[in-house]
Every structure is written in C-alpha cells, then in structure tokens.
N, C-alpha and C positions, 0 to 999 in steps of 0.2 A: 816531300812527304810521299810515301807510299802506301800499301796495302796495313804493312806490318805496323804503322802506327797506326790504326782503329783498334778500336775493341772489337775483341771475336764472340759470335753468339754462339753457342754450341751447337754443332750439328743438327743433333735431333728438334731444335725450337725454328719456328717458321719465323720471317721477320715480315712482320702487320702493320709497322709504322718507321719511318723513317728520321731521320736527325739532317736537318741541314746546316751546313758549318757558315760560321761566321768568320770576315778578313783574320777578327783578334777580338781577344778575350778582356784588355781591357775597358774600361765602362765609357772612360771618357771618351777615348776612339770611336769608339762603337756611338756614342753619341754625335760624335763626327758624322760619323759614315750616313749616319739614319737625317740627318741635317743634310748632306749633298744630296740623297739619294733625292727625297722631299724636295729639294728646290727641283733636280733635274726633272721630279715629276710631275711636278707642279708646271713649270716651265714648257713640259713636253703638252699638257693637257691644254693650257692654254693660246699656245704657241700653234696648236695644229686647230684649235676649234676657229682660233681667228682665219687661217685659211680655209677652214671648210666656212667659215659665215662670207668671207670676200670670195670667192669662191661660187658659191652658191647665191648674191642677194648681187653682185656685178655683173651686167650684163656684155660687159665687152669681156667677159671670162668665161664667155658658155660656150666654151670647146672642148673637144675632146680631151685635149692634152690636160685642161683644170679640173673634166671630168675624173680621168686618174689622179689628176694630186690630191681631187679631193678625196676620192675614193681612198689615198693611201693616207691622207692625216686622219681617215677614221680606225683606219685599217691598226695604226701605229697607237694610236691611244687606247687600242684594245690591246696593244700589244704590251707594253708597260704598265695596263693595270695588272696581267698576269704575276709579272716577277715580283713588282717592287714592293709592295703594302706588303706581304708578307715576308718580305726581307725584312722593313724598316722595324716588325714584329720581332723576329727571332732576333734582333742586331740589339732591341730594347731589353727583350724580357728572358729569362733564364732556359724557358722553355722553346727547344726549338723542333720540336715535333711535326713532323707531316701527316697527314693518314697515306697508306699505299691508295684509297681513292684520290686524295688532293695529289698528291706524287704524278698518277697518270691523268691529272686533267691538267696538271702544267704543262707533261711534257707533249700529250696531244696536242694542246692550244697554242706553246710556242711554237713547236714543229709547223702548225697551221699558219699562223700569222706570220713566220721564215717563209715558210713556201710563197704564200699569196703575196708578199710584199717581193721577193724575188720575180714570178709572173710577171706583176704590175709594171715593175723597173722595165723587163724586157718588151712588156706594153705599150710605154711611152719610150720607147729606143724605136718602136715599130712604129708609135705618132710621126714622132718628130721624120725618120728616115722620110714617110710619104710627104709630111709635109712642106720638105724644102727639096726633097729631090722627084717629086709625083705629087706638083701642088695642084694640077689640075684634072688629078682623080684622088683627091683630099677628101673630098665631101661625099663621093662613092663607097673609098674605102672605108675610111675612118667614120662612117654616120653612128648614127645613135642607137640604133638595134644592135650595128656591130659590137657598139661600145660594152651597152650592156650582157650582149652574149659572151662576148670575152672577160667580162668582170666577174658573170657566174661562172663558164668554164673554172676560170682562174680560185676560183672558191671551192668549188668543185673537185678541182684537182688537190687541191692542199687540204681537203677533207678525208681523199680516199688514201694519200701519200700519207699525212699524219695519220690516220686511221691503221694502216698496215703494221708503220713501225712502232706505235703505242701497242698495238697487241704481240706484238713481235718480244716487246720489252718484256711484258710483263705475264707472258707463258714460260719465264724460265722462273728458278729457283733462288731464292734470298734467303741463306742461311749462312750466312757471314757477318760482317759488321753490317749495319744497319745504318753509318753515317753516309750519308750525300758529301761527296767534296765539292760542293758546290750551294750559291745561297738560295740558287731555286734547283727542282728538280729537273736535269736533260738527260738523254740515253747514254751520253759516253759515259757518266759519272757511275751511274746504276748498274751500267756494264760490267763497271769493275768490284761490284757488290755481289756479281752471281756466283752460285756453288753451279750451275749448270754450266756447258759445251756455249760459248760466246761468237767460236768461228763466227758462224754461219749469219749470226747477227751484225760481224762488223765488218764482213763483207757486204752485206747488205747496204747495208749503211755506206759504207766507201763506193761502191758500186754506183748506189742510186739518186747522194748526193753527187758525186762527181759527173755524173751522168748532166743532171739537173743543170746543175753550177755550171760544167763546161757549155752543155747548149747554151744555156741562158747568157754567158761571157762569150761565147764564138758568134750568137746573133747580135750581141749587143755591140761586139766590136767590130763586123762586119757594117753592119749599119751605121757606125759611125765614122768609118773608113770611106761611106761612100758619101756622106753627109761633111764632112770637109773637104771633100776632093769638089763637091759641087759648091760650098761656102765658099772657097779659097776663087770661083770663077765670079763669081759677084760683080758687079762693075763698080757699088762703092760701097766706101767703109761702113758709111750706116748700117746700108743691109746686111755684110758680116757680121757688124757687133750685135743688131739685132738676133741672130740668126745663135751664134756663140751663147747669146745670152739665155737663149732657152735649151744650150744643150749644158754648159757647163755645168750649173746645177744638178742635173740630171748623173753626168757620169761622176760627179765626186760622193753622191751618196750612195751608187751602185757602188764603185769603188770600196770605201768604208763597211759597207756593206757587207760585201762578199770574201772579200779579204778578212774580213774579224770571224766570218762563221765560219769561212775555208780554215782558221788555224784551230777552230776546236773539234770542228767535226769530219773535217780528211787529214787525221795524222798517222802515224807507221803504227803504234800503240795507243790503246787507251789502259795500261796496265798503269802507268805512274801517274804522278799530280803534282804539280806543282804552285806556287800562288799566280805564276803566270796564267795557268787555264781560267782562273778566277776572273784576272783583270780581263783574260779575252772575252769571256764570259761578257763580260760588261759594256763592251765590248760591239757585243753584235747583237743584245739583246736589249739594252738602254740608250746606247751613245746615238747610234741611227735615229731611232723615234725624235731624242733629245734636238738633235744639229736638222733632221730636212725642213723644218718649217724656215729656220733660220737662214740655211742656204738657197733656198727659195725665195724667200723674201729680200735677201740682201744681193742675191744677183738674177733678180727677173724685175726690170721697169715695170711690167704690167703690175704683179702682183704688190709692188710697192706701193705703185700710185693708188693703186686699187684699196690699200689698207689705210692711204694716207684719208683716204674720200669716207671711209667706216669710219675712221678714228674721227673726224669732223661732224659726222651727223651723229656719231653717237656724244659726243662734247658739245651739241647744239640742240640735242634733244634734249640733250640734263641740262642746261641755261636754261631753256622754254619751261 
C-alpha cells in the first residue's frame, strides 16, 4: 500500500482529525483482532502488577535490580494502555477517528514510554555488570539515591526526547490524506501524511534514534561481554546458572525490544507501508509489555519462588 491509495484532501482544507486504519475490514476478524488484543491486555496488566506486588511486599527482592523491574512493569502497563483500548475501539465500531490533540498525545507518550523503557534495560545491563563483576562496590554504586536518580534522569530524558519530536511532528503541514497507516498514532506514519519539507524531520529521527539505540546496544553489549567473561571464571555451576539466570531474561527482552523498534523507526524510507510496519508496529509497542513479566518469571528462581509464596498467602487468606 502506498501514498496513492488514501484519499486526497484538497489542498486548501487543513486536516483536524485523523483516521486510523484497521489490519481488515472484515467484522468477524476484526472481532478476532479486538479478542487477542484484550487477552494480551489483560494478560500484560496482570502479569506485571503481580511483579510489581512480589516485587514490592518480598523482602529478599529489595534490590536494586527488582527495583527497575519493578519500575518497568509499571512503566510497560502505562505503556499498553496508550495503544490498545483505542485500537480494540476503531477494530469494533465503524468510526475510527482520532482528534490531531489525541494523535500527539499518543505519539508523545509512546515515544516517552520507548525511551524510558530503553534507559531502564540499559539500567539494569549497568546492575547486573556491577553486580557480578564489582560485587564489592555493589552497594556504593548501585544504592538507592543512585537508583532513584537514575529513574528520574531516565524519565526526564524521555520527556525532553519525546517532547522535541512531538512538536517537531506536528509544526509541519497536513493537507493530504488524513488516514494513519497505522492502528495507533507514531511519527513515521504521520510523516508520510505531510504536504510540508520531511527531510529535516527524518533525519532527525534517524539521527537521534540511532544515536540512542546504538549507545544503549554498545553499553549493553559491552557489559555483557564482560559479565560472561567473568561468569565463565566461576568455580562452580551453581554460581554460573545462578549468575545466567538474571542475565538471560534481561537480554532477550532488550533484544525483542529493540530489534521491533529498530525495524520501524531506522528504515531508508518512510514514503511506503506495507502490513509488515503494522505487524512490527505490534511488535514493539504490545509484544514487549505482553512477554517481560513472563520471561522474568519463567527464568528468574527468585522471582518464581517469590510468586509461588503471594500465590499461597493470598489462597490462604481467601480460606481464612
């Protein structure tokens, strides 16, 4: 699909409101769609609040490193409220209108919630490096001012970052079709809706995500280069697999992560669309939220046992 199948608005009409497009037009699908989306919402909402209660109420989990997971299953349920309720809306009902104000508070608040969750990941890439390779200035570096200064930083930064490029978006011209290829609002899509000069915007963009992205994959790979080289010296297996067991989790949802957003928003062109941007869409702004409670929980002993001990006292408090 390209430019030339939208509808064209004429020149001289300004576009005030937006159309987000749906996978497909027909009902039962569409009732599909709005039935996954809802479970994976549902799933993501509860699946992270149970980490943030074992998390927060386990006392052999008040470290730093469950201080950022907690920080990011809150982070990630703000993040999936953004897209989906009003996907699971335009996928139901015939109307699928945005206003250009709901349009730039999506695209500022996901842009916001990518960043900060990107930080974060490279956050706990920075726990874990001190605390198996500089376990005995653990408690220096990593303390709990630091923790929280680096959580605001890290908010901080993905408020002035999404701040820039939401206005950046939305000082140019919309006088062309008015549909979003896309089922929430983000800058590539809107991009290619301007009558304005785009350069300068999608350099920007290439620029400053790549920027971002590269540090944040060269410190996270770096550190985890040295964090196996020092695992691999261990004297026994325990302490490797222990040691594996809190990295693994970690690099496969940065992984996932940054690979889904790297495919929609560092490409040569945002002039074409395809249903692939769609699925990556999905990609890197639902699948993540959905899988890290999951991958945490399924390969961290701590945080298992730690859910097995909630799941008992709250099943022995409903007995009582």
């Amino acid at each position: 699909m390209t430019k030339a199948n939208f509808p064209k608005i004429p020149n001289s009409t300004r576009v005030t409101e937006f159309l987000l497009t749906r996978f497909t037009d027909v009902w039962e699908i569409r009732v599909l769609h709005v039935m996954l989306f809802l479970i994976m919402y549902l799933a993501t909402l509860m699946g992270n609040l149970l980490i943030i209660t074992v998390t927060t109420f386990d006392w052999n989990l008040q470290t730093p490193m469950y201080f950022f997971l907690r920080n990011l299953s809150v982070l990630d349920m703000c993040y999936v409220s953004v897209t989906i309720p009003k996907a699971c809306v335009i996928f139901l009902q015939d109307n699928r209108v945005i206003s250009m104000g709901g349009c730039a508070a999506q695209i500022f608040l996901v842009i916001l919630f990518a960043t900060v969750e990107l930080l974060f990941l490279t956050i706990m890439a920075c726990d874990r490096y001190v605390a198996i390779c500089q376990p005995l200035h653990y408690t220096v570096v990593m303390n709990p001012h630091i923790c929280v200064w680096m959580t605001l930083a890290s908010v901080l930064s993905g408020v002035v970052f999404s701040g820039f490029h939401t206005r950046n978006t939305f000082q140019l011209s919309f006088c062309q079709s008015n549909v979003v290829s896309e089922f929430f609002c983000d800058m590539p899509s809107l991009l290619k809706l301007s009558c304005s000069n785009t350069l300068s915007n999608k350099i920007s963009i290439f620029i400053s995500a790549g920027l971002i992205d590269g540090a944040c994959l060269a410190f996270i790979t770096m550190s985890y280069i040295r964090i196996f080289s020092t695992v691999l010296k261990f004297p026994t297996k325990r302490e490797k697999e222990k040691a594996f067991s809190t990295c693994i989790p970690h690099i496969l949802v940065m992984t996932l992560f940054l690979s889904s957003g790297a495919s929609v928003y560092i490409k040569p062109t945002y002039d074409s669309y395809t249903n692939q941007d769609m699925i990556s869409s999905v990609f890197y702004s639902i699948v993540p939220p959905f899988l890290n409670p999951i991958i945490y929980s399924l390969r961290n002993k701590q945080v298992k046992e730690a859910m097995k001990k909630t799941m008992k006292r709250m099943l022995y408090s409903g007995i009582k």
